[in-house]
C-alpha positions, 0 to 999 in steps of 0.5 A, spaced: 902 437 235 900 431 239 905 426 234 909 425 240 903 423 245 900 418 240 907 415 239 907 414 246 901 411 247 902 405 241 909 405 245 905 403 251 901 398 247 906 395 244 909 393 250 903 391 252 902 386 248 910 383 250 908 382 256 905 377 260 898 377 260 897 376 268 900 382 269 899 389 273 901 396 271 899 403 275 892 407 272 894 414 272 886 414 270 884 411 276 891 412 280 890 403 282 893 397 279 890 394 273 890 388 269 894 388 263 888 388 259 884 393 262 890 398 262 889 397 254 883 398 254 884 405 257 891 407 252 886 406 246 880 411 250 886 415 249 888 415 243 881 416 241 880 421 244 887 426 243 885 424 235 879 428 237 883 433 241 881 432 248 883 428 254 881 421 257 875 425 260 872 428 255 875 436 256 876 439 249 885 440 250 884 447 246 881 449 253 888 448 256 894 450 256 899 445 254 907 446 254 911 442 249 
C-alpha cells in the first residue's frame, strides 16, 4: 500500500543527491526553505516512519483515512 510513497520518497532523494549541494527546496514539514541536506534528512524521517505505518509526526496512519 505504501510501495507508491516510499518510491517517491527515494525518488526525491535520488534527485537530492544530482543536485548541487548549495541548494534550497521547499519543507512541507516545516512549510519554509531548506538546505539540500536538511530536506534529506527529513525524507529519510519519512521513510522510516511510513515503514512503521505512521506519518512524520508520529500519528499511527491506521487512525486515518487515506484515498488511493
Amino acid at each position: 500500500m505504501f510501495d507508491f510513497y516510499l518510491e517517491a520518497i527515494d525518488a526525491a532523494l535520488h534527485k537530492i543527491e544530482k543536485s548541487p549541494k548549495i541548494g534550497e527546496a521547499f519543507s512541507l514539514r516545516q512549510f519554509c526553505p531548506v538546505f539540500l541536506e536538511d530536506l534529506k534528512d527529513e525524507l529519510h524521517l519519512c521513510r522510516a516512519m511510513l515503514e512503521q505505518k505512521k506519518l512524520w509526526d508520529g500519528m499511527p496512519i491506521d487512525s486515518i483515512q487515506l484515498s488511493e
